[in-house]
TORMI-80089 format. One record per residue (C-alpha): residue number from 1; x negated, y, z; residue in three letters. Coordinates in Angstrom, 2 decimals. Layout:
BEGIN
   lumvo        px        py        pz   baza
     NUM         X         Y         Z    ALA
...
This chain:
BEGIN
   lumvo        px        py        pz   baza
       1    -90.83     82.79     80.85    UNK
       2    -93.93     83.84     78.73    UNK
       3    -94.97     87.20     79.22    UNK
       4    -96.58     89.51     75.88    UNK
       5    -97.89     88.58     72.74    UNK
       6    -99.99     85.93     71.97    UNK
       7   -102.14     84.25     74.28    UNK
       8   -100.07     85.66     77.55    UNK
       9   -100.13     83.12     80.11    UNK
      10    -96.39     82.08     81.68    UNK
      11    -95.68     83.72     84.59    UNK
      12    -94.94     80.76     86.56    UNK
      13    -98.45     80.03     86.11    UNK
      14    -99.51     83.46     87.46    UNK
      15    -97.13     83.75     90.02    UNK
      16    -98.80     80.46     91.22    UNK
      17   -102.18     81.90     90.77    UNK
      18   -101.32     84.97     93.09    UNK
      19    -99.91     82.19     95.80    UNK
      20   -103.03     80.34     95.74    UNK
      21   -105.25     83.74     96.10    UNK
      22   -102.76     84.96     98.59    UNK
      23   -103.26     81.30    100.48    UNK
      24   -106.62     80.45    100.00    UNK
      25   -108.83     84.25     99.97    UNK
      26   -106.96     86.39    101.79    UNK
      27   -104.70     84.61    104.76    UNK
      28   -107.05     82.66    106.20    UNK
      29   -109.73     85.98    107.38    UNK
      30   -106.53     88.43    107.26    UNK
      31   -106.70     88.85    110.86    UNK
      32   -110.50     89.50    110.94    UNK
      33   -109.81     92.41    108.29    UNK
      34   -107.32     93.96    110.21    UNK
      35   -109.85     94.62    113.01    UNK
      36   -112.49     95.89    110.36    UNK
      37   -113.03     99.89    110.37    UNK
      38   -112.80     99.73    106.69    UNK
      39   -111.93     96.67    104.23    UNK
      40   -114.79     95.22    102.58    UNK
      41   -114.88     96.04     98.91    UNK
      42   -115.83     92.64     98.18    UNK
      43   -112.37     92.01     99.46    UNK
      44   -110.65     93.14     95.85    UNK
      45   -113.40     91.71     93.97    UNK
      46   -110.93     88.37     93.01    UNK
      47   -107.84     90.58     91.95    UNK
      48   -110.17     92.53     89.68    UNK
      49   -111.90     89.20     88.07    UNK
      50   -108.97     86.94     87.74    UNK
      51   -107.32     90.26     86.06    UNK
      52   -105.00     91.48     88.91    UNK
      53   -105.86     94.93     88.27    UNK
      54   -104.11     95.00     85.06    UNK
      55   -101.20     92.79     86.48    UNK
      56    -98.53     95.12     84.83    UNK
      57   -100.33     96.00     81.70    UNK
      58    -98.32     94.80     78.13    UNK
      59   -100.24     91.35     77.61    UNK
      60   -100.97     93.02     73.87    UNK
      61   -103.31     95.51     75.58    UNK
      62   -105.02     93.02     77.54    UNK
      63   -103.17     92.84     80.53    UNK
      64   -100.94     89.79     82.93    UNK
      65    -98.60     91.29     81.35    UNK
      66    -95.65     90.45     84.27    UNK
      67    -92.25     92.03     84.46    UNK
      68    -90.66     94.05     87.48    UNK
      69    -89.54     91.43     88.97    UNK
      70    -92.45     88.67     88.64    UNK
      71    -95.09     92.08     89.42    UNK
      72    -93.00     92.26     92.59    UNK
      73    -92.82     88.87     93.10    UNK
      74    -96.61     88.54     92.93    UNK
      75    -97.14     91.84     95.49    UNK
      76    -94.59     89.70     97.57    UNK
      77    -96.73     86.87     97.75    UNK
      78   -100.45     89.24     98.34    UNK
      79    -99.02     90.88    101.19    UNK
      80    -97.70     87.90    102.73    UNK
      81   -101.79     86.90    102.46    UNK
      82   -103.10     90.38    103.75    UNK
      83   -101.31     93.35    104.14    UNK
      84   -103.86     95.84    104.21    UNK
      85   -105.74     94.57    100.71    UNK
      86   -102.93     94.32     99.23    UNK
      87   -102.04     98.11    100.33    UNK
      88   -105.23     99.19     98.77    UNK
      89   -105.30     97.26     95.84    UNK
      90   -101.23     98.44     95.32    UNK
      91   -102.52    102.08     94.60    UNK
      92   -104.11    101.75     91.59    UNK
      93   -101.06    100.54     89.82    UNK
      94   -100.52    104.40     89.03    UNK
      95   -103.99    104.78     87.69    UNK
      96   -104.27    102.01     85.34    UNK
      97   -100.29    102.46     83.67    UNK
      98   -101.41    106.12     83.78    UNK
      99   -104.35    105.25     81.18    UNK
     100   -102.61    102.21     79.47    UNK
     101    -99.50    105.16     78.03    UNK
     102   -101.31    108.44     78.49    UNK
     103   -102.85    110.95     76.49    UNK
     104   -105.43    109.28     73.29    UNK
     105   -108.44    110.82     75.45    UNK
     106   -107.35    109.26     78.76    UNK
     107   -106.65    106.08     77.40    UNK
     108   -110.11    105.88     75.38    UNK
     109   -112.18    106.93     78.55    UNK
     110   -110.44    105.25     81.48    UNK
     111   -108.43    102.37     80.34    UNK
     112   -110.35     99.69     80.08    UNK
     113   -112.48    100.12     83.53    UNK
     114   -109.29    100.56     85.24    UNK
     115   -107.66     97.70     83.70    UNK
     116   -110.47     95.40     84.34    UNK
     117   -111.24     96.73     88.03    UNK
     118   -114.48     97.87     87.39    UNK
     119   -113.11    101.81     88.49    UNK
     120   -110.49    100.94     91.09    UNK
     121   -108.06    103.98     91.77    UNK
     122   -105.58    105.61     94.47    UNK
     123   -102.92    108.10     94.65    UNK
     124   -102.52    111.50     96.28    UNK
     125    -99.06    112.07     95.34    UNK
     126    -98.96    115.25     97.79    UNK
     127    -97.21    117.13     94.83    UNK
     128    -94.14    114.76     94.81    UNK
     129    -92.49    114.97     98.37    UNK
     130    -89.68    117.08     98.24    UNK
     131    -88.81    120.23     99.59    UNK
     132    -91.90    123.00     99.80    UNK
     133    -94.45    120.75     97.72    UNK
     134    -97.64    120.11     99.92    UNK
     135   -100.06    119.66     96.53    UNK
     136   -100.03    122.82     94.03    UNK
     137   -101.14    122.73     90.51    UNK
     138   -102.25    125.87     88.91    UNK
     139   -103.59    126.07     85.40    UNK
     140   -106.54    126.98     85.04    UNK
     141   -109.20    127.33     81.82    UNK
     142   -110.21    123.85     80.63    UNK
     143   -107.88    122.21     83.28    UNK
     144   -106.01    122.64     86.75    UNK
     145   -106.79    123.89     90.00    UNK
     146   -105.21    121.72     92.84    UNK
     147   -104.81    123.65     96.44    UNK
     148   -102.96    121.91     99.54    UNK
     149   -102.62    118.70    100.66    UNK
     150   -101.71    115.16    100.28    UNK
     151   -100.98    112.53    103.07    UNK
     152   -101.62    108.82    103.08    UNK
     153   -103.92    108.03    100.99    UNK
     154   -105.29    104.54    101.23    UNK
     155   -108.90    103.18     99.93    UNK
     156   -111.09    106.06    100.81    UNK
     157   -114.71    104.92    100.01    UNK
     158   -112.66    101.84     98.41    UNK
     159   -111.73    103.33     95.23    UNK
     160   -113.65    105.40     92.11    UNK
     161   -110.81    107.84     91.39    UNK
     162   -107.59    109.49     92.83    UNK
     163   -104.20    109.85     90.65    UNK
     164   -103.02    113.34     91.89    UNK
     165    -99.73    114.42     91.60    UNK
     166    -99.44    118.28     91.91    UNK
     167    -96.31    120.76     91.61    UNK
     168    -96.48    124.12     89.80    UNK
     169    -94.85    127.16     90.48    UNK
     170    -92.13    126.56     87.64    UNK
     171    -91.78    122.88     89.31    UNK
     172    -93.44    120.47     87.01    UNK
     173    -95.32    117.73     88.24    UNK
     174    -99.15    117.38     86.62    UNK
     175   -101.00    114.06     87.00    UNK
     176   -104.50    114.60     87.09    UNK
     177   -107.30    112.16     87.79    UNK
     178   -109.57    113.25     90.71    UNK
     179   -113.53    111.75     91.27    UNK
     180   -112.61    110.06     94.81    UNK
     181   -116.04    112.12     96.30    UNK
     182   -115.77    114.72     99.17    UNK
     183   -116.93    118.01     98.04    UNK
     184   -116.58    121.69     99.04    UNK
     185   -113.07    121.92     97.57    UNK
     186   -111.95    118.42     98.51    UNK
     187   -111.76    116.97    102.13    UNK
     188   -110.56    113.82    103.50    UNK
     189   -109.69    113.48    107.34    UNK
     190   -109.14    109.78    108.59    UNK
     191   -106.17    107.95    109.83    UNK
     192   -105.95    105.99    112.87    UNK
     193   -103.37    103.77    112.05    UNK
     194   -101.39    101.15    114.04    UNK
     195   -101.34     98.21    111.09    UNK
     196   -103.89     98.14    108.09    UNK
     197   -106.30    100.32    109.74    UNK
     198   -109.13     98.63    107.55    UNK
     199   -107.04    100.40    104.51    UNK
     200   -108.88    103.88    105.17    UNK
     201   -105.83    106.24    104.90    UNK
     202   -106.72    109.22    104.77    UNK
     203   -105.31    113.08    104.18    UNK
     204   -106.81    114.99    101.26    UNK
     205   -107.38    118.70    101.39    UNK
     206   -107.79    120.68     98.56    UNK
     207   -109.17    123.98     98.48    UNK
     208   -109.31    125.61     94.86    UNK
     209   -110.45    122.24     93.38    UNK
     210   -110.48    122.15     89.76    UNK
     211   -110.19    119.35     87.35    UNK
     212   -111.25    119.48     83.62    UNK
C-alpha cells in the first residue's frame, strides 16, 4: 500500500529499506555496541539521513509517512538489528509527532530539525505513571516549573531535547520540551543496566526547573 500524498514511497519498499539497515548497519557490530559505555551518535546518523526520524510523520508534511502497523513493523525489524539503537532512536517518536500537531509556535521552531534528525529527542514521562505522580508541573509566568522526577530515560548525551510529561495539582498532564543539558535545577544519575547499557538511561531530577 502507498502511504501519503504524492510522492510517498510504498511501504513495502520502506519496510525493505528498514530490513536492509537493520541487516547490513546495525546487526553485524550489535554486539560490540552492547559492550560500549554509551552508543556512538554516529550510530543514528542512517535513520536520520534515509528519513527514519520522521518515520510516522503524514507523507504531506514530509515524512515516511507509515501506518501503525508498517511503523511497528519497521521498529520490529530495527530491534531485531540492535536493540539498544533502536531504544534510543524509539524516544523521539514523542518529540517529532509532538511538533508535527502541536501548537503554530512549536511546529514553526522544532518541526523540521526533529523531523529530519538534525535535534534528536527523548522522553521523561515521570508525570504519567500512575498513582502519586513522580514529575509536577506548576505554572509559572512565561511557562512551567517542573519539580520531581522521571525514571528511564534513554539517550542521555545522545539526544538535543527531552519531551516532559508533568502532572498538576488539578491532574492535567503538560508536555513541555526540556534542553537535554544538566543544570542546577536538572540532574541526571546513570543507569547500570543489564541489556542496552550503551542506551544511557538515566533518572532526571528536577528541582524548580522552569521552561518558557
Amino acid at each position: 500500500s502507498r502511504r501519503g500524498g504524492g510522492g510517498a514511497r510504498p511501504a513495502a519498499a520502506l519496510l525493505a529499506e528498514a530490513k536492509a539497515i537493520a541487516d547490513d548497519h546495525l546487526f553485524p557490530s550489535a554486539g560490540v555496541v552492547e559492550a560500549l559505555p554509551i552508543l556512538p551518535r554516529a550510530r543514528l546518523d542512517p535513520l536520520a539521513a534515509s528519513g527514519w526520524y520522521g518515520f510516522m510523520v503524514p507523507a504531506e508534511h514530509g515524512g515516511l509517512g507509515l501506518d501503525r502497523d508498517d511503523a511497528l513493523r519497521a521498529i520490529e525489524l530495527f530491534a531485531g538489528g540492535c536493540l539498544t539503537t533502536t531504544l534510543v532512536w524509539i524516544q523521539h517518536i514523542a518529540g517529532v509527532m509532538s511538533a508535527c500537531f502541536g501548537p503554530e509556535h512549536i511546529r514553526d521552531e522544532w518541526f523540521e530539525p526533529l523531523r529530519s534528525g538534525a535535534c534528536r529527542a527523548g522522553i521523561a514521562f515521570g508525570g504519567l505513571i500512575p498513582g502519586p505522580p513522580l514529575l509536577r508541573a506548576t505554572r509559572s509566568t512565561g511557562g512551567w516549573t517542573l519539580d520531581g522526577s522521571s525514571p528511564w530515560v534513554s539517550g542521555w548525551g545522545l539526544v538535543d531535547m527531552i519531551v516532559a510529561a508533568g502532572r498538576t495539582t488539578d491532574d492535567q498532564v503538560v508536555n513541555v520540551f526540556v534542553d537535554a543539558a544538566e543544570s542546577p535545577t536538572l540532574t541526571a544519575v546513570p543507569h547500570r543496566l543489564f541489556a542496552a547499557n550503551a542506551s544511557a538511561t538515566v533518572s532526571l531530577g528536577f528541582d524548580h526547573h522552569f521552561v518558557p
